[in-house]
TIKE-400826 format. One record per residue (C-alpha): residue number from 0; residue in one letter; y, x, z. Coordinates in steps of 0.2 Angstrom, whole numbers, plus 2048, in hexadecimal, padded with zeros to 3 digits. Example, Ala and Ser with C-alpha at 12.3 -4.5 7.8 and 13.67 -1.06 7.14 Angstrom:
BEGIN
<0, "a", <7EA, 83E, 827>>
<1, "s", <7FB, 844, 824>>
END
This chain:
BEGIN
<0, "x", <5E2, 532, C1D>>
<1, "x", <5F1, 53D, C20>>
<2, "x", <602, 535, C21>>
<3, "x", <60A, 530, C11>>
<4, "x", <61A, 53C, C0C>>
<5, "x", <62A, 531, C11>>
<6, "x", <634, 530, C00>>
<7, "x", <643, 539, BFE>>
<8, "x", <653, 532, BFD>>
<9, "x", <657, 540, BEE>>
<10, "x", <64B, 535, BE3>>
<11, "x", <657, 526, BE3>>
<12, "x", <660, 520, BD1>>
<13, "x", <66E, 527, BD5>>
<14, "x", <669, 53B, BDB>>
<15, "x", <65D, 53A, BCC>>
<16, "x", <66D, 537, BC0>>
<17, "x", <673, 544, BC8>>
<18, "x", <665, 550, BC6>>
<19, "x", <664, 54E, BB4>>
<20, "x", <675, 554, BB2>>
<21, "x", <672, 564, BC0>>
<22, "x", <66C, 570, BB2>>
<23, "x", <679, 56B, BA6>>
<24, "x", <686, 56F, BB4>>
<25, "x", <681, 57F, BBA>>
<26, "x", <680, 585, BA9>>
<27, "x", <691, 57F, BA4>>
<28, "x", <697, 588, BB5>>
<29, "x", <68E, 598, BAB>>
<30, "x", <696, 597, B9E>>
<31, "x", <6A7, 594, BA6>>
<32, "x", <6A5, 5A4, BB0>>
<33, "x", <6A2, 5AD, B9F>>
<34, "x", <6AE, 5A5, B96>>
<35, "x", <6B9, 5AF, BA1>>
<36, "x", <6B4, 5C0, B9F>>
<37, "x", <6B7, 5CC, B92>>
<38, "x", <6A7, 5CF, B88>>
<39, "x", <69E, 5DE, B83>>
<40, "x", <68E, 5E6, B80>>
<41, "x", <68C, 5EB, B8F>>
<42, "x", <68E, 5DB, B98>>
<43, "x", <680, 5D5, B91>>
<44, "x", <678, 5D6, BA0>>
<45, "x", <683, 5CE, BAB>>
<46, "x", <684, 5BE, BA0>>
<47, "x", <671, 5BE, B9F>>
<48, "x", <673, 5C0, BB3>>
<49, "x", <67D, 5B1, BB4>>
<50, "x", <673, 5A8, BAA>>
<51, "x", <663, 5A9, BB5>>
<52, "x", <66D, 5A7, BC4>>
<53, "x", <673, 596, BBD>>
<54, "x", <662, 591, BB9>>
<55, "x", <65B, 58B, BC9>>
<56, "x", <647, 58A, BCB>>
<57, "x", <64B, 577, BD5>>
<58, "x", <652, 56C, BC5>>
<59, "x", <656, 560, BD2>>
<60, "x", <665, 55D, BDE>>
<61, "x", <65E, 567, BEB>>
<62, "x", <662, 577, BE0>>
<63, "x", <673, 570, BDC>>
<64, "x", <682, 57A, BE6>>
<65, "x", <68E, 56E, BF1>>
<66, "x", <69B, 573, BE8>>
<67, "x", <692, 56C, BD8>>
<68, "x", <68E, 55E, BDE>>
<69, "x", <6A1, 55A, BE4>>
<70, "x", <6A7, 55D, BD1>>
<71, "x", <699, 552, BCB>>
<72, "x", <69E, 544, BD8>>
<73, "x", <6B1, 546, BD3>>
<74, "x", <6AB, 53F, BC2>>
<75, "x", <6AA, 52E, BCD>>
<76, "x", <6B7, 521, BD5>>
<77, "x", <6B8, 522, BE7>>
<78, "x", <6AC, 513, BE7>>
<79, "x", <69D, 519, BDE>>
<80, "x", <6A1, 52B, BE9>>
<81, "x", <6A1, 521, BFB>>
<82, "x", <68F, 516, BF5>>
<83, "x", <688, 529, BF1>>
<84, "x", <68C, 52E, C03>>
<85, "x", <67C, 524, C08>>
<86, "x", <672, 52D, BFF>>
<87, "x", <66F, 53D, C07>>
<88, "x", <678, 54C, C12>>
<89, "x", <67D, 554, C03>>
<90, "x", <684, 546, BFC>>
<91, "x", <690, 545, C0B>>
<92, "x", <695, 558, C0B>>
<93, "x", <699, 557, BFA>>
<94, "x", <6A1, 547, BFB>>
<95, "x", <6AE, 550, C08>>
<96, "x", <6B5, 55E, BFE>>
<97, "x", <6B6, 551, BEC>>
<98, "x", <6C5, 550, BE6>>
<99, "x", <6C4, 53E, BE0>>
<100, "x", <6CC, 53B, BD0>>
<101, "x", <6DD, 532, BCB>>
<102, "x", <6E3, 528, BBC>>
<103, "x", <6F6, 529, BB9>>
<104, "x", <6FF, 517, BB1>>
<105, "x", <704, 507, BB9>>
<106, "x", <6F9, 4FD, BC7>>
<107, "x", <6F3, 4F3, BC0>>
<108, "x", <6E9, 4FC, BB1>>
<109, "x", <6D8, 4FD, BB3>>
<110, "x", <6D5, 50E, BB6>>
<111, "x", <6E1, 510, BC2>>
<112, "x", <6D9, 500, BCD>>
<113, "x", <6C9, 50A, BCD>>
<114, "x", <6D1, 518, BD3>>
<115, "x", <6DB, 512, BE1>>
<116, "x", <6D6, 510, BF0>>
<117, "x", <6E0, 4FF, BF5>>
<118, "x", <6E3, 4F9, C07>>
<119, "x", <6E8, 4E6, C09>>
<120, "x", <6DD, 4E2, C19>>
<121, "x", <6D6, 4E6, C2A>>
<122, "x", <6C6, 4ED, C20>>
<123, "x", <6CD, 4F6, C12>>
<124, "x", <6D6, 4FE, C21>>
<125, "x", <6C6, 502, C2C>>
<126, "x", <6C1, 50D, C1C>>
<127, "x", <6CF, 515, C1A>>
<128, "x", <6CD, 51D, C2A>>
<129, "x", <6B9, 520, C26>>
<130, "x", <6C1, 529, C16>>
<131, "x", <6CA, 534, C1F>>
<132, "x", <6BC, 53F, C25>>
<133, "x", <6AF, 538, C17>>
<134, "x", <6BC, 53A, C07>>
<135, "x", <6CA, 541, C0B>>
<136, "x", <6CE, 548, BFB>>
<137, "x", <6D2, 538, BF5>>
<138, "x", <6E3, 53A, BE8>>
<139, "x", <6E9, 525, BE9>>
<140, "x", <6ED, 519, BF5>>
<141, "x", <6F5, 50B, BF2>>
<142, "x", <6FB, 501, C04>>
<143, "x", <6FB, 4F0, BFF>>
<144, "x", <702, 4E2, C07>>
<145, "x", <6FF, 4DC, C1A>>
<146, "x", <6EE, 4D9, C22>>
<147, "x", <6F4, 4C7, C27>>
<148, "x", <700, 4BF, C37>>
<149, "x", <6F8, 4C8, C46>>
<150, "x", <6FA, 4DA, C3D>>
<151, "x", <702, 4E9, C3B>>
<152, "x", <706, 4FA, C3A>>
<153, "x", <70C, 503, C49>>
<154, "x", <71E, 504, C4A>>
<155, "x", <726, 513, C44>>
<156, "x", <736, 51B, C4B>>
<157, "x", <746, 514, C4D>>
<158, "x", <73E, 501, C49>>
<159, "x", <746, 4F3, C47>>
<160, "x", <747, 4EC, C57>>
<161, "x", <747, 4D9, C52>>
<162, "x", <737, 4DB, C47>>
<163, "x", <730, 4E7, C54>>
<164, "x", <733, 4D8, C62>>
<165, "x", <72D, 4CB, C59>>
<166, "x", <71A, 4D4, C53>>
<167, "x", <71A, 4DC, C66>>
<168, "x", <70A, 4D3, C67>>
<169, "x", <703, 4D7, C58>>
<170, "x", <6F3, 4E2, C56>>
<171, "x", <6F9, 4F5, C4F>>
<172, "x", <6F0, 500, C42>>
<173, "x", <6F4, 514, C42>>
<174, "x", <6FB, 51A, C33>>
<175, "x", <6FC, 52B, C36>>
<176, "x", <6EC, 52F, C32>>
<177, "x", <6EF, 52D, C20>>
<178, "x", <6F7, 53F, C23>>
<179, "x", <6E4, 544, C20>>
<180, "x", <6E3, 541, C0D>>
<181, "x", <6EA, 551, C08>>
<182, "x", <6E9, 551, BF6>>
<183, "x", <6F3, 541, BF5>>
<184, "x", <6FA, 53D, BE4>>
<185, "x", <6FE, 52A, BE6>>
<186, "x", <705, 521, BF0>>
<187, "x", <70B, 50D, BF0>>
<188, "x", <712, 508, BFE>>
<189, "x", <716, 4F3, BF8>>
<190, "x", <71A, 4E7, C05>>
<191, "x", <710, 4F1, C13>>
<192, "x", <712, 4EB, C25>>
<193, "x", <71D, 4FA, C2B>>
<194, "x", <72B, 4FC, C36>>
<195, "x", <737, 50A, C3A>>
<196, "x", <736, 51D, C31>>
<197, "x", <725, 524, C2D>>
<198, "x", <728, 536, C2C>>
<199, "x", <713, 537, C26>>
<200, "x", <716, 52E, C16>>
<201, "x", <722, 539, C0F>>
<202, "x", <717, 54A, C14>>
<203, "x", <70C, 54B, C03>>
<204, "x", <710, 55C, BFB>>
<205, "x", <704, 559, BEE>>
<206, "x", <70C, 548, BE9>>
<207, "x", <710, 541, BD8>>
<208, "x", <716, 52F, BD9>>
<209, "x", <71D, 525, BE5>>
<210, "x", <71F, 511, BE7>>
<211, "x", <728, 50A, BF7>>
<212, "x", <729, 4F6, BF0>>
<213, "x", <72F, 4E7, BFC>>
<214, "x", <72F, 4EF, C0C>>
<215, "x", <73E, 4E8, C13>>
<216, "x", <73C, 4F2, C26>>
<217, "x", <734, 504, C1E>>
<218, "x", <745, 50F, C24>>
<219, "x", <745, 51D, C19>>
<220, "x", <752, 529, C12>>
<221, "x", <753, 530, BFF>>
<222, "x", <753, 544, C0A>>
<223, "x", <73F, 53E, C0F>>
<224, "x", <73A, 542, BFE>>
<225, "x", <73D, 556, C00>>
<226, "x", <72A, 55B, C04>>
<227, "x", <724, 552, BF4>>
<228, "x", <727, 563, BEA>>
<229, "x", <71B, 55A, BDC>>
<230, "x", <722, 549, BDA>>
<231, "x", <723, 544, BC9>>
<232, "x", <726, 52F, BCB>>
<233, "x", <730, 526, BD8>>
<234, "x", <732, 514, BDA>>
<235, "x", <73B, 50A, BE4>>
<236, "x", <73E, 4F6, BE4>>
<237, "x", <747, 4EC, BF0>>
<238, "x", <745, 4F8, BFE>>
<239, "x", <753, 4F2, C0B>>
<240, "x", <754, 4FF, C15>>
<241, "x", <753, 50F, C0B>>
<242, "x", <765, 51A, C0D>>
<243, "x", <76A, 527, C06>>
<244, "x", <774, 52F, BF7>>
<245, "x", <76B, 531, BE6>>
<246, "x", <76E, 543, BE5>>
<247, "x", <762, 548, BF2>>
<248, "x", <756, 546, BE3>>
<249, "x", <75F, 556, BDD>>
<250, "x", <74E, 55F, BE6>>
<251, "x", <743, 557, BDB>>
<252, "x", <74D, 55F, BCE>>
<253, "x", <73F, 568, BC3>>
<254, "x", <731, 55C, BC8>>
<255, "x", <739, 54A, BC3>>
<256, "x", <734, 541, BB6>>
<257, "x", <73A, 52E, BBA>>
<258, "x", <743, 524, BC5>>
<259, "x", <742, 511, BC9>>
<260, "x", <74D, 50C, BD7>>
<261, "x", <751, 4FB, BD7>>
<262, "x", <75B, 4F1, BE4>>
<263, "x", <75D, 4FB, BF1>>
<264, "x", <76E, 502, BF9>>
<265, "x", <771, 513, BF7>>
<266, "x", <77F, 51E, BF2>>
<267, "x", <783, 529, BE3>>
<268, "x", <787, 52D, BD2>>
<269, "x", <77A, 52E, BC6>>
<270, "x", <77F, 53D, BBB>>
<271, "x", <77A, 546, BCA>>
<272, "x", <769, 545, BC3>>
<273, "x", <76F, 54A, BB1>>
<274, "x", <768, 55C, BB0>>
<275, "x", <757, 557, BB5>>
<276, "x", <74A, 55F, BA8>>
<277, "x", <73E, 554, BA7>>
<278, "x", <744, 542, BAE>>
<279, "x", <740, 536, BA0>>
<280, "x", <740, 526, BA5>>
<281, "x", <751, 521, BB3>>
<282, "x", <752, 50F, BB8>>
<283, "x", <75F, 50C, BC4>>
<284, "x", <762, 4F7, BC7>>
<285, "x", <76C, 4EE, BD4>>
<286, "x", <773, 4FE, BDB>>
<287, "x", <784, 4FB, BDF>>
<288, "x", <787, 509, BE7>>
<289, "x", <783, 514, BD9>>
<290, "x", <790, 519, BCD>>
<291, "x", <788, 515, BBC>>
<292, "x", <795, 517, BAF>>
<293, "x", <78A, 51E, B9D>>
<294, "x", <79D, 525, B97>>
<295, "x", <79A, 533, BA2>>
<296, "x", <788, 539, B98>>
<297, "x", <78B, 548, B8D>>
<298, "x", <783, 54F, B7F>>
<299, "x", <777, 55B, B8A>>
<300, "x", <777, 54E, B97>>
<301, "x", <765, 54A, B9B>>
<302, "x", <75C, 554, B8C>>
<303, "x", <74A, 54A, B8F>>
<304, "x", <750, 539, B94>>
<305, "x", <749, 52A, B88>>
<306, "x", <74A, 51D, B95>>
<307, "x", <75C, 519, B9C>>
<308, "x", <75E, 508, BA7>>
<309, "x", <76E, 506, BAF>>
<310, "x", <76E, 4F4, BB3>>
<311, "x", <77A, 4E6, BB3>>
<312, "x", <787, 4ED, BBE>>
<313, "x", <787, 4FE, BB5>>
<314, "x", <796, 501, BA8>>
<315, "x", <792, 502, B98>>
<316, "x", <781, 4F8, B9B>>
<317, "x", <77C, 4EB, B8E>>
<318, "x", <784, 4DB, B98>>
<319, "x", <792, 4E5, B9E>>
<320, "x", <7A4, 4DB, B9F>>
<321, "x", <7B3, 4E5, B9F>>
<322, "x", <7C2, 4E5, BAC>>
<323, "x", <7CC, 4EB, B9E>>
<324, "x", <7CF, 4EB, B8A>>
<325, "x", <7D2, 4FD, B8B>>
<326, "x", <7C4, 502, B92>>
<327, "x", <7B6, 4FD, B84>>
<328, "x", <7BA, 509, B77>>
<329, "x", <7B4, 517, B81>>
<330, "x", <7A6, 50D, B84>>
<331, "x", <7A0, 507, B76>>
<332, "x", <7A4, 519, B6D>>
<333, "x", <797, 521, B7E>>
<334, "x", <789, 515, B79>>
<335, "x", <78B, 51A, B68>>
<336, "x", <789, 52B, B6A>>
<337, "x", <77B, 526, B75>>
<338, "x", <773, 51E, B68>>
<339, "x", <773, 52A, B5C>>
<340, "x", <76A, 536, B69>>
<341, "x", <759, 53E, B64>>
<342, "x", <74E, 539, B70>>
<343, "x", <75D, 528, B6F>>
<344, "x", <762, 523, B7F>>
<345, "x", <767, 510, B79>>
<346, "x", <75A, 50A, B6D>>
<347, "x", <762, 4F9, B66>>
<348, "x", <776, 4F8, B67>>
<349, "x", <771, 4E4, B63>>
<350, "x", <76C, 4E2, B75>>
<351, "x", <77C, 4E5, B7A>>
<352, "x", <788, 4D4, B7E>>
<353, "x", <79A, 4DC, B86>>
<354, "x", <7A8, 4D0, B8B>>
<355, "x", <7BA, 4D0, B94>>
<356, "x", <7B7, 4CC, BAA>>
<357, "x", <7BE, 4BC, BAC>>
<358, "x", <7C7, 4C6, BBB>>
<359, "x", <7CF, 4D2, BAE>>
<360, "x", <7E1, 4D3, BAE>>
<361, "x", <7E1, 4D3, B9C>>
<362, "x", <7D7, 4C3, B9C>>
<363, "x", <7DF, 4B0, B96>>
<364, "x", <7D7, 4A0, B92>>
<365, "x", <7D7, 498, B82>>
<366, "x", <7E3, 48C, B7C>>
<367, "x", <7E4, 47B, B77>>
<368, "x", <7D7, 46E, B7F>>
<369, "x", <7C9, 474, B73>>
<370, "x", <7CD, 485, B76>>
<371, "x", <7CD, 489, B65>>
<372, "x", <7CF, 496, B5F>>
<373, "x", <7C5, 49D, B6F>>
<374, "x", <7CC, 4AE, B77>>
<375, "x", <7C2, 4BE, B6E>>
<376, "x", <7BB, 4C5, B7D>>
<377, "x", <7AA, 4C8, B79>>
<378, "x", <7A4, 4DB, B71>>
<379, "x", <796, 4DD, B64>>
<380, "x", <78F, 4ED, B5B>>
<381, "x", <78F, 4E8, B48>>
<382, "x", <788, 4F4, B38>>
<383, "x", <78C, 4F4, B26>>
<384, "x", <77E, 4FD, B1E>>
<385, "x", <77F, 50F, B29>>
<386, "x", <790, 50D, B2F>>
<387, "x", <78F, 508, B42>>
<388, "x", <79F, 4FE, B4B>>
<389, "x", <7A5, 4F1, B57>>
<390, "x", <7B0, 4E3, B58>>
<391, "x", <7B8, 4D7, B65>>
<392, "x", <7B2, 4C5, B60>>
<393, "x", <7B5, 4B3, B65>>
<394, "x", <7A8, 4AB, B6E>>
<395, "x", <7A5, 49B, B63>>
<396, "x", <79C, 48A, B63>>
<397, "x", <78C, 488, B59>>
<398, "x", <791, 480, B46>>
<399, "x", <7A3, 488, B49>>
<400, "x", <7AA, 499, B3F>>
<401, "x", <7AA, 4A9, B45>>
<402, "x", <7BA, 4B0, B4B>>
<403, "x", <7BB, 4C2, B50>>
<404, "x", <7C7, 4D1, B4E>>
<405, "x", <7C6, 4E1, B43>>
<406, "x", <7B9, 4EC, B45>>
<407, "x", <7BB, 4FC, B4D>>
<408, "x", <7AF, 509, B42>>
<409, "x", <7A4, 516, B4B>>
<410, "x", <7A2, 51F, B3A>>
<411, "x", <7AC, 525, B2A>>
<412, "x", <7A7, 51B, B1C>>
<413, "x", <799, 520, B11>>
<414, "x", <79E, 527, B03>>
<415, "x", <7A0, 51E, AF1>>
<416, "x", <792, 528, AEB>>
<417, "x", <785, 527, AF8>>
<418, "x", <775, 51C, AF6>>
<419, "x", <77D, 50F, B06>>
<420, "x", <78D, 50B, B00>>
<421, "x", <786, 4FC, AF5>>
<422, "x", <77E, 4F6, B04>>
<423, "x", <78D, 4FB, B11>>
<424, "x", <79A, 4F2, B06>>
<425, "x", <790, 4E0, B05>>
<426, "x", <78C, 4E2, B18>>
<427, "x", <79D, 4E6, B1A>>
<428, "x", <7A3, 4D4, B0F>>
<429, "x", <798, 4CA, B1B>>
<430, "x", <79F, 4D2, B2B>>
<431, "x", <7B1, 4CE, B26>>
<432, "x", <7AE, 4BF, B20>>
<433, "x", <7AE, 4BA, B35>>
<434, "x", <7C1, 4C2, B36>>
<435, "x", <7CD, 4B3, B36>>
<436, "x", <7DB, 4B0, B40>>
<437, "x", <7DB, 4C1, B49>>
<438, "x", <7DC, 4CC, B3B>>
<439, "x", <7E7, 4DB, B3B>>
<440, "x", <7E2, 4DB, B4E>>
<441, "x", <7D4, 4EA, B54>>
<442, "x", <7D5, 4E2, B66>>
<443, "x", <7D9, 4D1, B6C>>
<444, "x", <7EA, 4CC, B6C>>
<445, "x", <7F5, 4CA, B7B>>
<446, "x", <7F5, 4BA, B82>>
<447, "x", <807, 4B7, B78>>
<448, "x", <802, 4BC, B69>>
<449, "x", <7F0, 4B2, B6A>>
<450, "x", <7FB, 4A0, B6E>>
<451, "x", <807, 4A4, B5D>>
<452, "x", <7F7, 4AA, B54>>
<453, "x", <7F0, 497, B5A>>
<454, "x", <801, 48F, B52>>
<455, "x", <803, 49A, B42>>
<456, "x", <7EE, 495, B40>>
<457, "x", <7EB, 485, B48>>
<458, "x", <7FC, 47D, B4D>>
<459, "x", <7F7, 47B, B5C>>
END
């Protein structure tokens, strides 16, 4: 009896699936390539060519082309494409030049985690290094956390020497082999065990976001981010030992489209970054050493932006506490205009709570041992049908009256005849109803005219 046949690989489940799609393919390749050309009569032929050349006598995957097989494997995540590699020879060729696809959005949606290639321990590290030859076309990686006491990346340049010294005897794992993934679009670098500057990470020309999170001994400079000509996203969270000035981002002029840096010391002035295009989305928190005053926006001042975050320290931010009384109206009249922007810049002028720095010069405590009435030192928006304006006010005790000063309108009144002015009139009764004892006044009193106010008012 002659030997039985051994049994192909190709027959397996998954090179079936993907002969049933081979035809479909080739023809949708055809068509493609016609798609392209001008037609005419006498190209009849040449499309009824290309038509029997697409149309291979072998309906299975032996017939399809590698290149073929790569755009049908880039339908796949990088998990299914790596379990296909066993399959056969062809599998792996393709599997080398597949460009393995990426979903754009936040980690931890689910088609970015099936995606992204994460690696948080010794093994997820071992195949990174297998994918560098087998996938190297891979678009996401995210570097996440350490592998555990015992392990670490080698040291970089110019470490720190105390870290260096005490993981001495640590076992090392290269990173500079991540230089292989060429076509690189992601990359999260969160709380990674690096140390000293890593030229390699910052080498991705076909990069479009960026996360450096929690890595306390990563040394990097804002300048590393002049070979990303295709970066689009860039955060950064408590990176202590980033440098640089925020202008450097001046490169990524055209390509920008948000910013997230959040505590971390570096240098600057915002509005540096005010004629960028496309940046939509700027979120700069606990950065004191950026200057971050929003009185310095102007009307073609960031023409895309619907996202601004400043922060706390920021002036004109939505807890912002003034060093002086004179400095609020033009304030409150920048994040007015700001508000009436189209896309708006400030959504909700309600989320902002202004007061007077207890460290102000113009500051004074209450009187009397009740301190009533208390010191109008606190800022609110306020509306009367359309008509936007703000007021200095008198922090108060729950069950206690109102007391706040006049307001200072944003807007001309409506007019008499307008559909609003019914409504703005009987918002406008309620609002005064809250002025008392500092009426007459726009802004609070000095400190003598606020203890004769408390005599003529209260006898106190």
């Amino acid at each position: 009896m002659p030997p039985r046949p051994k049994k192909s690989k190709l027959n397996s489940p998954i090179t079936t699936a993907f002969a049933a799609t081979a035809a479909e393919a080739e023809a949708e390749v055809a068509a493609d390539r016609i798609a392209e050309q001008p037609h005419s009569n006498a190209d009849d032929g040449i499309i009824e060519d290309l038509l029997d050349n697409s149309a291979d006598n072998d309906p299975t995957i032996h017939g399809m082309s590698n290149s073929l097989t790569a755009t049908i494997l880039g339908f796949l995540g990088y998990k299914d494409i790596m379990r296909s590699r066993i399959c056969c020879k062809k599998f792996r060729d393709a599997a080398r030049s597949t460009i393995v696809p990426w979903a754009d959005g936040e980690s931890y949606d689910s088609l970015v985690r099936e995606t992204q290639f994460r690696v948080n321990n010794f093994r997820k590290y071992k195949t990174m290094v297998a994918m560098t030859t087998a996938l190297p076309n891979l678009q996401q990686i995210r570097l996440y956390y350490d592998f555990g006491r015992g392990h670490k990346y080698r040291d970089g340049k110019d470490p720190d020497e105390k870290k260096a010294a005490s993981t001495a005897d640590w076992t090392a794992y290269d990173i500079q082999m991540i230089s292989k993934f060429t076509k690189l679009r992601r990359l999260e670098i969160i709380r990674a065990p690096l140390n000293g500057r890593y030229p390699v990470l910052f080498n991705f020309p076909l990069l479009e976001r960026l996360d450096i999170k929690y890595c306390s001994n990563l040394k990097w400079d804002l300048n590393a981010l002049t070979k990303l000509h295709c970066l689009k996203e860039l955060h950064v969270d408590t990176s202590d030992s980033l440098t640089g000035n925020i202008n450097s981002l001046r490169v990524l002029k055209d390509t920008l489209e948000k910013v997230y840096i959040r505590n971390c010391e570096i240098k600057g002035d915002f509005m540096d970054l005010a004629d960028f295009p496309r940046l939509k989305s700027l979120t700069l928190y606990y950065c004191s050493g950026i200057t971050r005053d929003m009185r310095k926006i102007g009307e073609n001042d960031f023409p895309v932006l619907e996202r601004l975050h400043l922060g706390e320290g920021a002036i004109s931010s939505t807890r912002h506490q003034f060093q002086r009384i004179s400095d609020v109206p033009s304030a409150a009249e920048a994040i007015y205009r700001l508000n009436r922007r189209d896309p708006p810049l400030i959504k909700n002028l309600d989320d902002f709570c202004w007061s007077l720095s207890r460290d102000s010069p113009d500051w004074y405590a209450s009187n009397g041992e009740r301190s009533h009435p208390p010191s109008p030192f606190s800022i609110d928006f306020v509306r009367a049908g359309s008509r936007v304006g703000w007021r200095w006010k008198a922090n108060v005790r729950k069950n206690q009256n109102s007391n706040t000063c006049e307001i200072n309108w944003l807007d001309p009144e409506p007019d008499s005849e307008s559909n609003d002015y019914d409504v703005y009139i009987r918002e406008l009764q309620s609002i005064q109803d809250d002025i008392f004892c500092f009426e007459g006044y726009h802004q609070p009193p000095s400190e003598e005219q606020y203890k004769r106010l408390c005599e003529d008012y209260y006898c106190i």
